[in-house]
DRENVOKE-514002 format. One record per residue (C-alpha): residue in one letter; x, y, z negated. Coordinates in steps of 0.001 Angstrom, whole numbers, plus 500000, padded with zeros to 6 digits. Example, Ala and Ser with C-alpha at 12.3 -4.5 7.8 and 13.67 -1.06 7.14 Angstrom:
% residues 2
a512300495500492200
s513670498940492860
% end
This chain:
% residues 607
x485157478115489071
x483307480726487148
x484089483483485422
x485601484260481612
x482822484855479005
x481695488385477887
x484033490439475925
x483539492766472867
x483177496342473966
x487055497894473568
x487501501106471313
x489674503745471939
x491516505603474527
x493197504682477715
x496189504399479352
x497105505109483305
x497692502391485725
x501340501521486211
x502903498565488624
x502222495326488199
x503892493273486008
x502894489519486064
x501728486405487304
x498460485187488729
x496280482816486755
x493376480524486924
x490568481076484407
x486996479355484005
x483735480434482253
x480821483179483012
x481308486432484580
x481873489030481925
x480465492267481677
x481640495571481477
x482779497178478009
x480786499587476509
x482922502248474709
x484153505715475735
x486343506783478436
x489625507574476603
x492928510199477389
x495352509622480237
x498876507995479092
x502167509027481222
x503531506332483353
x505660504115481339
x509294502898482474
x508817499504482162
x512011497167481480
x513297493794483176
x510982490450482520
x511500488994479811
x512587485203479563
x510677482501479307
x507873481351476955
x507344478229475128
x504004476824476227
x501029478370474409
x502389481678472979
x501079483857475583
x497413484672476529
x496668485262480146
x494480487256481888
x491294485193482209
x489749485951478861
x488292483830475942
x488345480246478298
x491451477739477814
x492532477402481058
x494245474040483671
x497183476080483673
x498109476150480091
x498994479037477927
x500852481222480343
x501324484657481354
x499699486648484586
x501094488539487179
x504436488865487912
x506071485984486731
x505328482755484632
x505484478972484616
x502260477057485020
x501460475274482021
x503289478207479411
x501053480932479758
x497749482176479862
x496959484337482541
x494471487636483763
x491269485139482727
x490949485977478794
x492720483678476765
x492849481105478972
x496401479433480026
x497615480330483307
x500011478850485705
x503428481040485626
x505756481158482747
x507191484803481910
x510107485896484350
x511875488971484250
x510023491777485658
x509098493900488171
x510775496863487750
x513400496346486057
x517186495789485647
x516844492793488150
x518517493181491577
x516856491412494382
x517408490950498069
x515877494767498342
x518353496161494881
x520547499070496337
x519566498675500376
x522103500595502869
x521521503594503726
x519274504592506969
x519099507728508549
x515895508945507015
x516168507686503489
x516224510741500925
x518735512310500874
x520748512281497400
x521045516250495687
x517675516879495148
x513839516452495090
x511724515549497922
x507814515457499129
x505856513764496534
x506185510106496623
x508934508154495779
x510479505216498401
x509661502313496997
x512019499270497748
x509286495989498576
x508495494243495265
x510468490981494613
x508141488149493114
x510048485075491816
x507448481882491361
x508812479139489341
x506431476616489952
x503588478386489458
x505377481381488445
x506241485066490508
x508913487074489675
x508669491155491398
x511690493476491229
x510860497128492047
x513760499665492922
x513082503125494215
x513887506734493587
x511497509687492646
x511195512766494740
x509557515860493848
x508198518027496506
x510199521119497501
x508251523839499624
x509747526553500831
x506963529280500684
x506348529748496811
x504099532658497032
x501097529846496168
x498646531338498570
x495585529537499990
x495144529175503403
x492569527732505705
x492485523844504934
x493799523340508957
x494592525356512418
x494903523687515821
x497901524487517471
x499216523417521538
x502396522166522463
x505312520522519879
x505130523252517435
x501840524862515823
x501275527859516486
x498234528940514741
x495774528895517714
x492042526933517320
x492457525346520903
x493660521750521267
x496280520801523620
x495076519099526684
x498184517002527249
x500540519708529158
x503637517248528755
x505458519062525677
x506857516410523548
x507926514064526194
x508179510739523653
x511793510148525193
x514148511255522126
x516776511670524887
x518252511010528396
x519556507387527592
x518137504149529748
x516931502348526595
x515253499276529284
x519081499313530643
x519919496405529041
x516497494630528635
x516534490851529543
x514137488663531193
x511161488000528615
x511499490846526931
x509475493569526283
x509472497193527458
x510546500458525740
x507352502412526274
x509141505403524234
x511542506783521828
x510461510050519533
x512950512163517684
x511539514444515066
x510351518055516059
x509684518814512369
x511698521454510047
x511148519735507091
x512076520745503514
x515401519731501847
x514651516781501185
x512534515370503894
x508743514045503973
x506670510940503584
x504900509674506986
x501786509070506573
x499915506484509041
x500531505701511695
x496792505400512974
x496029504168516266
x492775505619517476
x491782504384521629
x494916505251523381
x496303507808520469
x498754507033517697
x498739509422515270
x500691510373512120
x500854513163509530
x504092514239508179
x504982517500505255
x502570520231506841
x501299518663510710
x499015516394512179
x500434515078515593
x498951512466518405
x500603510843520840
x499906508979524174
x500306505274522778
x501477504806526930
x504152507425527070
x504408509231523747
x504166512364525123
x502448514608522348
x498568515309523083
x497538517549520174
x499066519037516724
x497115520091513760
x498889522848511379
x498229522408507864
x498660525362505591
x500202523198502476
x501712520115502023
x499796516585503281
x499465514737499981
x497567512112500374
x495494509603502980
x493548506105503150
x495072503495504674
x492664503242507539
x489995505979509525
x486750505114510123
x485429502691513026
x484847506397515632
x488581507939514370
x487442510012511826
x489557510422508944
x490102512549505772
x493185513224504470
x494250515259501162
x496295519032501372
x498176520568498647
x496008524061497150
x498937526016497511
x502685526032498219
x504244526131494760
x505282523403492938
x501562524047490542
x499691523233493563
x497583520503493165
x496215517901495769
x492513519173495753
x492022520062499036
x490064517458501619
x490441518538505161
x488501515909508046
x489576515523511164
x489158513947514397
x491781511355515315
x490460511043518902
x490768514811519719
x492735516341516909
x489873518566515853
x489532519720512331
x485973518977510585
x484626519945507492
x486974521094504550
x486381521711501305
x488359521770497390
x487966519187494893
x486384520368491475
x488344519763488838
x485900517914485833
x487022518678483139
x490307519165481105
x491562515468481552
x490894515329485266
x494476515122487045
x494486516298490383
x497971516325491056
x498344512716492817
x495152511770494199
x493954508158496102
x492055508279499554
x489678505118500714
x487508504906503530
x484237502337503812
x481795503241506232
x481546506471506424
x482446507155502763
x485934508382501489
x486334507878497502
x489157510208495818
x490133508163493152
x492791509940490374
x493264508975486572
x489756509108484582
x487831510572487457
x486532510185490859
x484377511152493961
x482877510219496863
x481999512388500434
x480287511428503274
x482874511368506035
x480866512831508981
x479884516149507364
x481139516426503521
x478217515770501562
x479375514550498330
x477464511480497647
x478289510443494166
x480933511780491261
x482154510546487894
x480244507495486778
x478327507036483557
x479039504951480947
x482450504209479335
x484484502883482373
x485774505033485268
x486933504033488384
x490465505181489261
x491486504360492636
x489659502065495365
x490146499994498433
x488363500035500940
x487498498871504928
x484159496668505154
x483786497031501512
x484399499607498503
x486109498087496017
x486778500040492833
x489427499735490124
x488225500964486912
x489848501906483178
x487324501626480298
x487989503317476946
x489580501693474336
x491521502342471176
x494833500955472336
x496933502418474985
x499167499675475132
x495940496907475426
x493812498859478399
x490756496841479710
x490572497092483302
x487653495938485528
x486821495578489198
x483741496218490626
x482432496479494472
x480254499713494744
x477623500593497369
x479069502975499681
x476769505195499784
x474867505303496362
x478255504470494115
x476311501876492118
x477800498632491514
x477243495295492884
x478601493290490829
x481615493831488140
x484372491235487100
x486842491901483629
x489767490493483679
x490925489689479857
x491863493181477751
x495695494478478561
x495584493177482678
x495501496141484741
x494077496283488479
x497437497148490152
x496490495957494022
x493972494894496400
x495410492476498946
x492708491680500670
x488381492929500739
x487444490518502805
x487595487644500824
x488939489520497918
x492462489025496572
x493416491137493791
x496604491573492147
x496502492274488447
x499919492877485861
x500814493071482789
x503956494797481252
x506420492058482055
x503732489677483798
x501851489458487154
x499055487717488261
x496636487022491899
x493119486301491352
x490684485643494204
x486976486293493449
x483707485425495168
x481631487225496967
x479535487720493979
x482116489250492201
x483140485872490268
x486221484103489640
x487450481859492215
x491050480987491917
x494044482213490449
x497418481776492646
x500112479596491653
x503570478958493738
x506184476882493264
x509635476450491491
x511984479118493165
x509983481244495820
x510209484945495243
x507868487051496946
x507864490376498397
x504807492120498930
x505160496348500458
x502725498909498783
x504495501446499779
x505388504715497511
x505539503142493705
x505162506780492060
x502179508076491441
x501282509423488052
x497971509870488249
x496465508658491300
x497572504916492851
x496454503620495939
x494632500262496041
x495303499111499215
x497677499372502365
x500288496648501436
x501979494335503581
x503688491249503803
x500458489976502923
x497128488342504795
x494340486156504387
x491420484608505860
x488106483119504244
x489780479654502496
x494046481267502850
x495895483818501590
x499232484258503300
x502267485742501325
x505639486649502968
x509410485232500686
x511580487921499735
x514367487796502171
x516958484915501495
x520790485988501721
x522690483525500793
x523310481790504273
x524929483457507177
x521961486339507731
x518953486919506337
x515620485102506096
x512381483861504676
x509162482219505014
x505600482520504637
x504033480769502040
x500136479716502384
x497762479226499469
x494472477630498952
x491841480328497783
x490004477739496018
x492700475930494467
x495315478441494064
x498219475754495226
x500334475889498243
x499123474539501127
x501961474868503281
x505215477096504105
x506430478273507379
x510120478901507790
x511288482201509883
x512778482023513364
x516266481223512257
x518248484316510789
x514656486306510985
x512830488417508686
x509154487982509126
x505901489764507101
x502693489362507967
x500720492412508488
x497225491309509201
x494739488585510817
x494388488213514507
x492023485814516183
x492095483582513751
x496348483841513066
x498382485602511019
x499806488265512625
x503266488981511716
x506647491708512522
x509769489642512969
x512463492194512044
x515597493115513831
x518694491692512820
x522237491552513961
x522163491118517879
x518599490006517705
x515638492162518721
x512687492660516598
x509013491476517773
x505341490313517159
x504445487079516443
x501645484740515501
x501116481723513139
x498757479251513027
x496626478855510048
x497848475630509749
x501482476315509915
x504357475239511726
x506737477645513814
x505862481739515138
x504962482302518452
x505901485369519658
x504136488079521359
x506252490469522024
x509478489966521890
x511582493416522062
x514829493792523147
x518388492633521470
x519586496122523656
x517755498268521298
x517594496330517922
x520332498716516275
x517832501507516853
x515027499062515827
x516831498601512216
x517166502416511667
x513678503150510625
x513717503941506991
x510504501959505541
x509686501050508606
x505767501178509316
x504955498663512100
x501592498529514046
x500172496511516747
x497500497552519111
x496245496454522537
x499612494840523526
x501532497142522377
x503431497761518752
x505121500924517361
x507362500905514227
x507773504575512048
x509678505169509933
x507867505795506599
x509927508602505766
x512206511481507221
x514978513153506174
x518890514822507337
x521964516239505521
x521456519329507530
x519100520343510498
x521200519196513255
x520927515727512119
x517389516344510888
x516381516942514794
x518020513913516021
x516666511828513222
x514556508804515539
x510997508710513623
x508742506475516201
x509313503857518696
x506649501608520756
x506992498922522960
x505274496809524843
x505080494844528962
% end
């Protein structure tokens, strides 16, 4: 299937990525190329209502551009009927009919979650970053439908006298102290979180509690985002408010702390193939800091690299919420109308703001760069996205695709083949390209599934991340895409829901262990790796399904003993590694700093 036909260069200015809104849709037709007008002004993050309801067949274009489409006239991305809407391919029909939308006014099987320990607390502001409740997708026959929920927290530091420190200090022991020298493993931190026997009551067949970790962190009013957790050889590691930490992945026990002078702001989703990473730091500690500073450091040894500040270019460059991606051994900063890229091993800035009328604004990356990019025109409310994948190293483009004008890039799900999300106000849409950049497919599901895909933190203003969901995988012909969790039985539940990348149709659905919660989190020789969540009087666990279906093995299988602790981790963050998986939570806060102490924040287990 190719590509949509060229387009006619856009006028005007240009409006800042918000969360997807749509349905996916199949186009056909020649690969378009890139717009040619001016970059245009940054618009403020809109509040998007509900979905809308419904459209007769052939009133709405859909993302594919300029080609009638198999699908019909029917809307992209979150949310339309095949055959009623056009889709992300330029006037060209696509397959899900208009559903009420992502963030709005629609409660889901996420809408107004209980309360964990760790989830912000209510009164006031927190660290940048709002929690985002998973995005509910509802397909109706070829249609999605995604709910988002979520609070916004500002960050609240408590040193306002906006002074600049070095980017990072080494520190030994639990609690920085200031000093350059790593700690060499001296036991401090011992990974336990207390006295109790949490293998006590562990049955035959299941796994181990390796370790338990209680936070050691005084945190600001109103908690902090957790960023990572990384596993780097036998060190998990994780980055929380103003600290750097890694842990024995065997014992927990703490091997080496990092002190950051300001608050971490920002980091890519993965580190580079030797543990190198680069992460972004606030410039200062009042609330007119901005997220400028870049601060590498080694994963395997805790070691702080090369630092250095972000130049502002220019007066629309937004430095406030910033993107990290790591390819090779390049990190892009991607932020609204601007961009850069550094050499990871020593700093060297290897290319900047591109030329021409489009600008990249966030990337994903892994064993390609892939770049999201806003192109001027003279409609804020009709933006003209593209995607492009860049050469690491150089910054010039391989090849570009355009969707059709008013779909915006909201979400890579996958580099490797690519699967992009795309939305538009009340629509959403999934599009797989080729290798060369070219339309493949664009994903259709049936009457009734909702889907739930986790990005993670929804507000950003002016810097979005690309990549790091779950609940999603895919291999070379599949792509793999968790149900929202199903309530209405006795407990909770879902399925995964297989599509064909070059036909966009379902090829299959795999049903839960009964009264499970499962979301695939990667590939794995050849499966798809998935976290079966804990639910009443049922450990949690890892587990594998074939790419042809039928029921999850399991892996690991952790313990029913511990599974209320297991369900306590606010946006949980699960990784598996070498046998062995740990679950963080993905944020921490207390009503007070007794609580704030006790407050469980990691947990691995394994045989």
């Amino acid at each position: 299937m190719t590509q949509p036909p060229s387009q006619q260069p856009p006028q005007g200015g240009f409006g800042a990525p918000q969360e997807p809104q749509g349905t996916p849709q199949p186009p056909q037709g020649p690969p378009q190329t890139p717009p040619q007008a001016g970059y245009g002004y940054p618009q403020a993050p809109g509040q998007p209502p509900g979905y809308g309801y419904p459209q007769q067949p052939g009133q709405q274009p859909g993302p594919y551009a300029q080609q009638p489409g198999p699908y019909g006239q029917q809307p992209g991305p979150y949310g339309q009927q095949p055959g009623q809407q056009s889709g992300p391919y330029a006037q060209q029909p696509g397959p899900y009919a208009q559903q009420p939308g992502p963030y709005g006014q629609q409660p889901g099987p996420y809408a107004q979650p209980q309360q964990y320990p760790g989830a912000p607390a209510p009164g006031g502001p927190g660290d940048g970053g709002a929690k985002r409740k998973p995005a509910v997708i509802i397909g109706a026959a070829a249609v999605a439908l995604l709910v988002i929920g979520g609070g916004i927290f500002f960050a609240m530091s408590g040193d306002d006298d906006g002074k600049k420190d070095p980017v990072a200090e080494q520190s030994k022991g639990a609690k920085p102290s200031g000093s350059p020298s790593v700690n060499e493993g001296n036991g401090n931190g011992d990974g336990n979180g207390g006295d109790e026997d949490l293998n006590a009551g562990r049955k035959k067949g299941e796994a181990k509690v390796l370790w338990l970790q209680k936070n050691d962190i005084d945190l600001p009013r109103n908690g902090s985002d957790v960023r990572g957790p990384w596993v780097v050889g036998d060190t998990i590691v994780k980055g929380m408010y103003r600290t750097v930490s890694g842990y024995s992945v065997s014992d927990g026990k703490q091997k080496w702390t990092l002190k950051l002078p300001a608050d971490l702001c920002a980091a890519p989703a993965q580190t580079t193939t030797n543990g190198k990473i680069v992460i972004g730091v606030k410039n200062g500690t009042t609330d007119k800091a901005d997220c400028a500073d870049l601060q590498m450091i080694d994963l395997n040894t805790g070691k702080a690299g090369w630092k250095k500040s972000v130049k502002k270019n220019g007066t629309w460059d937004f430095l406030s919420d910033i993107s990290l991606a790591i390819s090779g051994d390049t990190v892009t900063v991607g932020r609204t109308g601007n961009s850069n890229a550094y050499r990871v091993s020593d700093g060297k800035e290897l290319f900047g703001k591109q030329s021409g009328n489009c600008q990249p604004f966030a990337f994903a990356g892994g064993p390609k760069l892939i770049a999201a990019s806003n192109c001027r025109t003279g409609d804020v409310d009709n933006p003209q996205h593209q995607i492009q994948e860049l050469d690491p190293v150089t910054g010039k483009a391989r090849w570009t695709y355009q969707p059709k004008r008013g779909w915006e890039i909201d979400k890579v799900y996958s580099v490797t083949p690519l699967v992009v999300s795309l939305k538009k106000e009340k629509e959403w849409s999934i599009l797989a390209l080729k290798e060369n950049g070219q339309l493949r497919t664009g994903i259709t599901s049936d009457k009734g599934d909702k889907f739930a895909p986790d990005c993670g933190s929804a507000f950003a203003i002016f810097g979005k991340s690309l990549d790091g969901c779950t609940g999603v995988a895919a291999d070379a012909n599949t792509f793999y895409m968790a149900t929202a969790a199903d309530s209405s039985g006795l407990a909770r539940t879902n399925k995964v829901v297989a599509f064909d990348l070059n036909t966009g149709k379902t090829k299959w659905k795999a049903a839960a262990p009964s009264e499970r919660v499962v979301k695939p989190l990667r590939m794995e020789g050849g499966d798809v790796l998935l976290y079966v969540e804990a639910g009443y009087n049922k450990g949690g666990g890892i587990a594998t399904l074939a790419p042809t279906g039928g029921t999850p093995k399991m892996l690991l299988q952790h313990p029913v003993s511990t599974s209320q602790i297991e369900s306590t981790f606010y946006n949980s963050k699960v990784v598996y590694a070498d046998g062995r998986s740990f679950i963080a939570s993905g944020r921490v806060s207390a009503r007070n700093d007794k609580e704030e102490l006790e407050t469980k924040t990691m947990m691995a287990f394994g045989n």
